[in-house]
BASE-795042 format. One line per 5 residues: for each residue x, y, z of C-alpha. Coordinates in steps of 0.02 Angstrom, whole numbers. Layout:
<rs>
X/Y/Z ~ ...;
</rs>
This chain:
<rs>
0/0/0 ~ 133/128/48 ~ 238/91/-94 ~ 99/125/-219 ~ 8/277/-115;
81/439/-231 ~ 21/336/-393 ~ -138/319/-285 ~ -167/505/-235 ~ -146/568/-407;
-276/446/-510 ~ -380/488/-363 ~ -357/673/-367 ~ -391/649/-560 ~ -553/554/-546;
-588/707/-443 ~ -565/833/-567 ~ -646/738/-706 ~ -798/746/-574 ~ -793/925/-564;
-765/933/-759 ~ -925/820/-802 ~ -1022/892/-650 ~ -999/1070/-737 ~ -1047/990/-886;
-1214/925/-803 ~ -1245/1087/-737 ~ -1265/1159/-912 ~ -1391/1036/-969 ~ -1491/977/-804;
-1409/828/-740 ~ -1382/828/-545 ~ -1201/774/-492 ~ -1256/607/-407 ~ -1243/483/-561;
-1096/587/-623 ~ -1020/517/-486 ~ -1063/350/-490 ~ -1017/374/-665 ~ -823/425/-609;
-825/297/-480 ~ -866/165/-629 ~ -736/239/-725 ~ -600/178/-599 ~ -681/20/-554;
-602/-150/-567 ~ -719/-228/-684 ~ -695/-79/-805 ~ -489/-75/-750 ~ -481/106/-865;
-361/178/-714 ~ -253/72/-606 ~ -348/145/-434 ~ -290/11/-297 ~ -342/67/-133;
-382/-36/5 ~ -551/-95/53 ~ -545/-47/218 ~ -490/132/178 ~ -627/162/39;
-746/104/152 ~ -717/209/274 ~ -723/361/185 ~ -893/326/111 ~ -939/302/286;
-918/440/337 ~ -1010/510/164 ~ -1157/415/230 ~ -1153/473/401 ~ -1151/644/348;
-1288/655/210 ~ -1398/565/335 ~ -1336/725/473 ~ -1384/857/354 ~ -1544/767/299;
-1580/772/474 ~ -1525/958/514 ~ -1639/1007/370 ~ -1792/940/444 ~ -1951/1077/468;
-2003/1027/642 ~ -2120/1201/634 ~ -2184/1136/483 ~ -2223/964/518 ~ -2304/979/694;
-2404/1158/639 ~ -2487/1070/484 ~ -2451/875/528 ~ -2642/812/481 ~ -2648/874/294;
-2454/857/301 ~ -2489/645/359 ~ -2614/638/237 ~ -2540/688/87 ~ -2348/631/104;
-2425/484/192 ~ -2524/446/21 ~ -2398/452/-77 ~ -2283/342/2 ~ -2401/214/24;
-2449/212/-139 ~ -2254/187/-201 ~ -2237/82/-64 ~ -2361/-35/-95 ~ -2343/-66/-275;
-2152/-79/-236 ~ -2155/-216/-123 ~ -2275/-295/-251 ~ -2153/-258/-395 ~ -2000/-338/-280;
-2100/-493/-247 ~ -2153/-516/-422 ~ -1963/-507/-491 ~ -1909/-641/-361 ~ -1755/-613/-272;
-1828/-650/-100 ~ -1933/-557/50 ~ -1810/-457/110 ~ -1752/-395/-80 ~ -1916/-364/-104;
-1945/-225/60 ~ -1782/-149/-4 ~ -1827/-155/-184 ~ -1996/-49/-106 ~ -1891/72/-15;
-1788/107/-175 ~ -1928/149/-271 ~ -2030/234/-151 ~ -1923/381/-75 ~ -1866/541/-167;
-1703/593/-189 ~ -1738/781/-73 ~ -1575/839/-145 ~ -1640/839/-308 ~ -1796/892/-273;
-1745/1051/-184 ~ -1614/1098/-329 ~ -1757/1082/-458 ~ -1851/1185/-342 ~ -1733/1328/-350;
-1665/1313/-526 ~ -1838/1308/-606 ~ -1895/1459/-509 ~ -2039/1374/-436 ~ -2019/1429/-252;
-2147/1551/-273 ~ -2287/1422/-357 ~ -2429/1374/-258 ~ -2397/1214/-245 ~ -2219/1203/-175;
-2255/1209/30 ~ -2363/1045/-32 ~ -2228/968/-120 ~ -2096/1026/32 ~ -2226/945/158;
-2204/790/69 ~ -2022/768/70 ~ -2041/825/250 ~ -2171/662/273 ~ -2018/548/175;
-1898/599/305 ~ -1999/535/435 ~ -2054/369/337 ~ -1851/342/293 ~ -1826/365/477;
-1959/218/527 ~ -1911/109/355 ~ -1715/125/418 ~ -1755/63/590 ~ -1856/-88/529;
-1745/-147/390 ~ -1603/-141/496 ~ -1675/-254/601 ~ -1746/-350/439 ~ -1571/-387/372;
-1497/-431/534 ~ -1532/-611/477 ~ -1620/-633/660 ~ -1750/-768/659 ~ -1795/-775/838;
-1974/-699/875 ~ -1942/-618/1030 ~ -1751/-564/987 ~ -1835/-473/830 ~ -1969/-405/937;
-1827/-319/1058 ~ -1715/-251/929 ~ -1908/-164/853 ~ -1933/-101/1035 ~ -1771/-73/1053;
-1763/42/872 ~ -1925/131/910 ~ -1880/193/1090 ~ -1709/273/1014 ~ -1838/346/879;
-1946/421/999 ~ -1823/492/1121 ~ -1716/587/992 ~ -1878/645/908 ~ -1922/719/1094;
-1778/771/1119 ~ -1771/874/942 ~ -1964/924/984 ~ -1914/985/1173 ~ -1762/993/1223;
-1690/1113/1091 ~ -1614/1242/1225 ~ -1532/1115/1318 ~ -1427/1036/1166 ~ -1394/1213/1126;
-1300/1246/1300 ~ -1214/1085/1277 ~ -1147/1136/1106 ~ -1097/1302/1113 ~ -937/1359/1097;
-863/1527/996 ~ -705/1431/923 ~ -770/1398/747 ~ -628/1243/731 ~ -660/1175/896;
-861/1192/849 ~ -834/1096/692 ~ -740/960/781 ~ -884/943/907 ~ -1022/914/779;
-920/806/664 ~ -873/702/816 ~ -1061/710/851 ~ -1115/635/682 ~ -987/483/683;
-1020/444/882 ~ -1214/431/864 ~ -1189/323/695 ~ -1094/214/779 ~ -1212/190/923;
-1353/174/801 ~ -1263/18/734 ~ -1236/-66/895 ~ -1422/-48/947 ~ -1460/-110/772;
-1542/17/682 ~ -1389/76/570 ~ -1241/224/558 ~ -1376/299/449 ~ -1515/332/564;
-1409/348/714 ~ -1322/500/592 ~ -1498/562/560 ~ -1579/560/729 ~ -1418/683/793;
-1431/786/654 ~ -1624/818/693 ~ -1583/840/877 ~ -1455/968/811 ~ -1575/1047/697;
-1677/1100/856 ~ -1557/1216/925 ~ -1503/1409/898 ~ -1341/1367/806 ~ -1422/1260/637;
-1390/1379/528 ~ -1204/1403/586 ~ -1201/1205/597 ~ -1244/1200/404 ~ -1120/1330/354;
-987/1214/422 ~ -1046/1047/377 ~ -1095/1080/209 ~ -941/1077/140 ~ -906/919/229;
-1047/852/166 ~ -1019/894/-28 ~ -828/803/1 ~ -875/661/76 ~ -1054/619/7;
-975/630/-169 ~ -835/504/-124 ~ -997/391/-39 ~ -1074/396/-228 ~ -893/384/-304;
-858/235/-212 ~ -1037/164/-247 ~ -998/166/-447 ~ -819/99/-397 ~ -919/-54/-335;
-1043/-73/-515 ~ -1004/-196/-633 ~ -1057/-157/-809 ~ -1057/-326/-841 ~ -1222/-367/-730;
-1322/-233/-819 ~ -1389/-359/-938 ~ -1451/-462/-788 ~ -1553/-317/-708 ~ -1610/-211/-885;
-1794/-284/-871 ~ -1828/-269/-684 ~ -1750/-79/-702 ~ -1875/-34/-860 ~ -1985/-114/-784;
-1967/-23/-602 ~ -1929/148/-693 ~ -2112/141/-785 ~ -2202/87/-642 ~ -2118/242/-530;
-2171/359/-683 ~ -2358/303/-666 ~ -2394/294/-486 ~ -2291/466/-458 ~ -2433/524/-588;
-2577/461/-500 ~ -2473/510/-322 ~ -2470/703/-365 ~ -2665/709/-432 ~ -2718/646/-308;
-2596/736/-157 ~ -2662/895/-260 ~ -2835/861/-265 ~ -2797/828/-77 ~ -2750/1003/-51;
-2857/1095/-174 ~ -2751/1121/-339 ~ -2782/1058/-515 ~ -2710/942/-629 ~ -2555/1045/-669;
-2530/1063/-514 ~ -2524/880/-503 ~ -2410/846/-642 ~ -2284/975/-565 ~ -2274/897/-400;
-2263/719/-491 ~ -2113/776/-585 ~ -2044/849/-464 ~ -2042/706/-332 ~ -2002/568/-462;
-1811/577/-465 ~ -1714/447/-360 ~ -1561/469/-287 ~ -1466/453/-140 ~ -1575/340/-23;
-1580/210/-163 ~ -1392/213/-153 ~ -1376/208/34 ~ -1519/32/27 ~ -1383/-37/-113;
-1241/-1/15 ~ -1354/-101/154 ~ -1399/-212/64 ~ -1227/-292/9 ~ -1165/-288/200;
-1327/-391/256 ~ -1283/-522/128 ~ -1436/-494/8 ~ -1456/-542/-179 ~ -1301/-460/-257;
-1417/-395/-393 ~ -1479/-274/-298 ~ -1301/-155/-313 ~ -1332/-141/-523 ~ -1526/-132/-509;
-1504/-3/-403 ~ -1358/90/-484 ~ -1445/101/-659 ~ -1612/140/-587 ~ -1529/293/-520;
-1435/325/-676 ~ -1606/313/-763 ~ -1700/418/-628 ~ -1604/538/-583 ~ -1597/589/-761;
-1774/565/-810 ~ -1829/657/-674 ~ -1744/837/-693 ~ -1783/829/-888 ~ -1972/787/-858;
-1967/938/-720 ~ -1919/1061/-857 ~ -2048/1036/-981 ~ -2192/985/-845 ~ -2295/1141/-928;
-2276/1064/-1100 ~ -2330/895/-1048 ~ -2482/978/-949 ~ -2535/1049/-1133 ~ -2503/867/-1232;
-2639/811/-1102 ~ -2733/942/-1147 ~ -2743/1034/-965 ~ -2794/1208/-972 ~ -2670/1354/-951;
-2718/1518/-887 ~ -2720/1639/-1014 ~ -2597/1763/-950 ~ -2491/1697/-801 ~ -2487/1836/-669;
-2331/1876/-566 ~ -2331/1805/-411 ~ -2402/1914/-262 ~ -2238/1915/-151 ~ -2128/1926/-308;
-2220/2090/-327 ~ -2207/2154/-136 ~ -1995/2084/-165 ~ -1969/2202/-327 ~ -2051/2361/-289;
-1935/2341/-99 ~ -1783/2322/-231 ~ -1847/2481/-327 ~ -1849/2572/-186 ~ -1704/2534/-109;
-1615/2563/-266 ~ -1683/2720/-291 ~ -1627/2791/-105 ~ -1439/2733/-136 ~ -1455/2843/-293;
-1506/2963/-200 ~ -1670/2996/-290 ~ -1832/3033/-217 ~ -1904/2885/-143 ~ -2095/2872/-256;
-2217/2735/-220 ~ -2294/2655/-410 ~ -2465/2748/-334 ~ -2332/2919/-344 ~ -2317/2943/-164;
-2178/2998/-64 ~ -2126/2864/58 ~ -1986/2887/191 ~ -1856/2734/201 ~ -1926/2665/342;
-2079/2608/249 ~ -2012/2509/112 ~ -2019/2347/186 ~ -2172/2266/113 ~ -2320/2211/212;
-2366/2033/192 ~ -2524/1966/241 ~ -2514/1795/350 ~ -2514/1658/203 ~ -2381/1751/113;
-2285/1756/257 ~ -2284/1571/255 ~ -2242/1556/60 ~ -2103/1651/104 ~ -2047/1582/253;
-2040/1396/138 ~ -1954/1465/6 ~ -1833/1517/121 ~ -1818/1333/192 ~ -1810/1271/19;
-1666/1390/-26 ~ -1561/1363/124 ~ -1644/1234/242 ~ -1591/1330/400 ~ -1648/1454/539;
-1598/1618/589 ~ -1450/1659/694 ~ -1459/1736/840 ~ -1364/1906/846 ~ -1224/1836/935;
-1185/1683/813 ~ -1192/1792/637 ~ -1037/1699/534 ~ -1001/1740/377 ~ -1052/1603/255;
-1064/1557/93 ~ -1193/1512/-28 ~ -1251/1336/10 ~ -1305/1238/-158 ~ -1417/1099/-77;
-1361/960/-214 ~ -1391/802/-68;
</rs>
């Protein structure tokens, strides 16, 4: 190993750049940076043998471990308590109908292609869960914060966060291999009470973890939460419920207090290094060769996610009042897969399971995650091929009205020019911040969680920080 560690650290560093190359590349036509790279990580994989990458298991592992551990955190830290307990009925309803509709006709799909039981609840959870990276980046990049039916589509992913919580917790347990009744029954109980008292704690206790975390030094800070992250997924494996849910269970605790926004600014970066060697390392572990063996279950598993997320959004938006476009944005908007597909793969192989699973799942994220963004962009145009009606002029949105004539203003008093209302009136400075009525409040209050996913700081914990780009 130490002989051949420079060679080592360069192909690395250059399967690296050719990530940031492609993932530029993506950028410009609408693919998100997930399959680019698993893409890179096939590139350098032993059964394609195109560069002479010879790292050690254990080391590789590792790393993506801590990928894992820290998409799972942030995944956590991003979760809307506010949101979820001040609208959980409609909330439970609608995410809660369109999981179980995925979920259903998932396990069904799974059993029907015949690997086994247990392939078949992971083959569900695949094809039933969102990728919430991509979701939130289409979000953004399409300009549809603003759209009515975004805090519907946000409450949904919010719902999936829970449901991946609950899945994690049983399929651990599931892929244990246990067979003993009672023995199952404990490491359930067992699952469920660490469930419930992180979600108390994250629902309660808030101030407390904040007094227990807070420190000025910014490296000492970092240390702290990283150590956090790794600690509580390794207790979440020894009480059987995986690194991944132990990861996400801190990371919701965390969300809870004062400092999440200065939490993200830190970890993010973290996050973006590590989760991309977590999906590197996944395509490291494809094998082109299998592809054949899994092309029919993945066309078949790719069509049946198209349909159901069709019938899914109608009727979530019919749930909640909106029409049919509505619908077919919040279907095309939910249907990409990404990263939880990946991180069932990666459990999958270590609890001994069909070894199809790793290429089913790698090409039906290939597939998804690309079918998904490009259906996104031309939802409008597929509203009209089914002949739903369009508005005849397509009003600006109230609060994008309220945000421009506050920029017009504003502008105008750095210029020094009178400061004129559009009605002609003189207004003094004080009275160009727009009044917003109680539901736009709320719009804008989720389009700020959908551009940043954090809180505000208190004045005392203001950091500078950069622009997060929510890509996991």
């Amino acid at each position: 190993m130490e002989g051949h560690l420079g060679e080592n650290l360069i192909v690395l560093g250059v399967l690296f750049v050719i990530a940031y190359a492609l993932g530029r590349l993506g950028k410009l036509i609408g693919v998100p940076t997930i399959p680019i790279y698993m893409l890179v990580g096939l590139l350098a994989s032993p059964h394609v043998d195109w560069f002479p990458l010879d790292f050690e298991a254990g080391y590789v592992e590792l790393i993506a471990v801590f990928g894992l551990i820290l998409l799972l955190f942030n995944l956590g830290l991003e979760f809307d308590q506010d949101e979820f307990f001040g609208n959980a009925g409609r909330l439970l309803i609608s995410g809660g109908t369109y999981v179980a509709i995925n979920m259903i006709a998932g396990f069904s799909f799974g059993m029907m292609v015949g690997w086994g039981t247990r392939e078949a609840l992971v083959i569900a959870g695949m094809t039933t869960t969102s990728s919430s990276a991509i979701v939130t980046k289409l979000l953004i990049e399409l300009k549809r914060l603003a759209n009515p039916e975004t805090p519907m589509i946000l409450g949904v992913t919010v719902v999936e966060d829970i449901f991946v919580a609950v899945y994690l917790a049983i399929v651990s347990v599931v892929l244990s291999g246990e067979t003993d009744f009672w023995a199952v029954v404990l490491k359930l109980a067992i699952a469920f009470v660490f469930l419930a008292v992180m979600f108390s704690v994250a629902r309660f206790g808030g101030r407390w973890v904040s007094k227990l975390i807070q420190t000025k030094d910014d490296e000492l800070f970092t240390i702290l939460i990283f150590g956090l992250a790794v600690m509580f997924g390794g207790i979440g494996e020894i009480i059987g419920v995986t690194d991944a849910i132990g990861a996400f269970l801190i990371g919701l605790a965390i969300g809870a207090t004062r400092f999440r926004a200065r939490i993200e600014a830190f970890t993010t970066p973290l996050r973006d290094v590590f989760g991309a060697f977590f999906f590197l390392n996944f395509g490291l572990a494809l094998d082109p060769s299998t592809f054949g063996l899994v092309l029919l279950p993945v066309a078949i598993a790719v069509a049946m996610t198209l349909v159901l997320n069709a019938i899914a959004g109608q009727i979530v938006a019919r749930i909640n009042g909106f029409g049919a476009q509505a619908g077919i944005n919040t279907a095309v908007i939910l249907v990409s897969r990404g990263e939880f597909v990946l991180i069932l793969a990666t459990l999958a192989m270590m609890g001994d399971l069909n070894p199809l699973l790793t290429p089913f799942a790698g090409l039906y994220v290939l597939v998804m995650a690309i079918v998904g963004p490009a259906l996104a962009v031309n939802s409008e145009r597929i509203g009209a091929l089914l002949g739903v009606r369009k508005k005849v002029a397509e009003e600006p949105h109230a609060l994008d009205i309220e945000r421009e004539r506050a920029l017009a203003l504003a502008e105008a008093a750095m210029e020094g020019e009178p400061i004129v209302d559009n009605g002609g009136s003189d207004l003094d400075i004080e009275d160009t911040e727009p009044e917003l009525d109680p539901e736009r409040e709320r719009e804008a209050r989720l389009a700020e969680q959908a551009r940043s996913q954090s809180d505000r700081l208190s004045d005392d914990d203001v950091r500078p920080r950069r622009e997060i780009d929510p890509e996991y």
